[in-house]
N, C-alpha and C positions, 0 to 999 in steps of 0.2 A: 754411559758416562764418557764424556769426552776424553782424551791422551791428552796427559800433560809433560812432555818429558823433563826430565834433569837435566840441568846445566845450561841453560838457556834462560833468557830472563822477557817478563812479559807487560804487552800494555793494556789502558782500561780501556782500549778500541779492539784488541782481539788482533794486536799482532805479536810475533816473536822475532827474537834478534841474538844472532850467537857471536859474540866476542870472539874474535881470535884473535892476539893481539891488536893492529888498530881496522881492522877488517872487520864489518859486519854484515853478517848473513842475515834477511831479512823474508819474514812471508807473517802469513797468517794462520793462527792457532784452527786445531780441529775445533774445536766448539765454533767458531767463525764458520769455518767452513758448512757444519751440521746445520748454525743457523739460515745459511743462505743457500741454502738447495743446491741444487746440481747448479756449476759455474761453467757461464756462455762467455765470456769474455774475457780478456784482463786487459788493462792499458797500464804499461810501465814508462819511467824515464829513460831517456838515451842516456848511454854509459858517455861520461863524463858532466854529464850534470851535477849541479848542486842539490844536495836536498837538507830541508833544514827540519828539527828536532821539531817536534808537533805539527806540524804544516803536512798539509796531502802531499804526495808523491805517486799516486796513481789510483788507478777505479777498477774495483770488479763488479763485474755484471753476473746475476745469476737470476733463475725462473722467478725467484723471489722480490728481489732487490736491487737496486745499485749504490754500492757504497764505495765512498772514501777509503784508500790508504795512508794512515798516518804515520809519519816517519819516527820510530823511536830514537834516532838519532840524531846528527848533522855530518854533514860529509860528503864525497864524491862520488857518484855510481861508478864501479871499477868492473864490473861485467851486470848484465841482464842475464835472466834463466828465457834465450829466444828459446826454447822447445816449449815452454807453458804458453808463448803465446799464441801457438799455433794448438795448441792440446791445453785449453784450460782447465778442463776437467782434472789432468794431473793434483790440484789443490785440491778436489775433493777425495783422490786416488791414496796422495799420501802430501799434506800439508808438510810437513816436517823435514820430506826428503827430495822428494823428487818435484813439489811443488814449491820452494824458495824462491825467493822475487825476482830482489838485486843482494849485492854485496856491494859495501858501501866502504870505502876508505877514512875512516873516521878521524874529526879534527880534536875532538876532545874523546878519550874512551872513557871518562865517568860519565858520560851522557846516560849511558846503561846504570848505572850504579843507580836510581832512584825509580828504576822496573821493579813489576812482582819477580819474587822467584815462583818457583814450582808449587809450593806449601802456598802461597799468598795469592796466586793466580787461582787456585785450585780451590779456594775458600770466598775467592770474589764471585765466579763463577756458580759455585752452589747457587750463593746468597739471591743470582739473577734468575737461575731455577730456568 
C-alpha cells in the first residue's frame, strides 16, 4: 500500500504540494512513483519560470514510462531540487523528502484548496487498484 502522508494535499495525476504560506513544495506521490518503476530521468523548469495550475511543468522518465508533470498550482519556481537531477532515483528512494521537485512561489494559495486531502487521495487510489 502506497504512503499517503498528512498535511499535504493531492492530485488526480499523482502529484503533491505542501503549502507553506504562499510557497509550494511540489513532487510526486509514492503510488506514482510505485507505478513507474525505477526513475531514469527527471526534466524540471529553471527557477524563475512560470508554471501554470493544470499545464505540465516537467517529464519523468522511468523503465516503464514517460510521463508528464502537472502543475497543482500557478506561480514562480523559486528553487529546483538540482540533487534529483543528477540522482533520479531519489523519487523512488523517498517521494515525499528527499525526492521534491520545485517550490513554487504561489499567486493565488486556494489554487490548493480544490486538491485531495489524505482521506480522498487514499480512497481514489484504492478505487484505481
Amino acid at each position: 500500500m502506497a504512503s499517503v502522508p498528512g498535511g499535504l494535499r493531492y492530485t488526480k495525476e499523482h502529484e503533491w504540494v505542501l503549502m507553506e504560506d504562499n510557497i509550494a513544495t511540489i513532487g510526486i506521490t509514492d503510488f506514482a512513483q510505485e507505478s513507474l518503476g525505477d526513475v531514469t530521468y527527471i526534466q524540471l523548469p529553471k527557477e524563475g519560470e512560470m508554471i501554470s495550475k493544470n499545464d505540465p511543468f516537467g517529464v519523468v522518465e522511468s523503465v516503464k514510462a514517460v510521463s508528464d508533470l502537472y502543475s497543482p498550482v500557478t506561480g514562480r519556481v523559486i528553487e529546483v531540487n538540482q540533487p534529483l537531477l543528477d540522482a533520479p532515483e531519489l523519487v523512488n528512494q523517498d517521494p515525499y523528502s528527499d525526492g521534491w521537485m520545485v517550490k513554487v512561489e504561489v499567486k493565488d494559495t486556494s489554487d490548493a484548496e480544490d486538491l485531495m486531502d489524505p482521506g480522498s487521495y487514499k480512497e481514489y487510489i484504492e478505487e484505481k487498484g
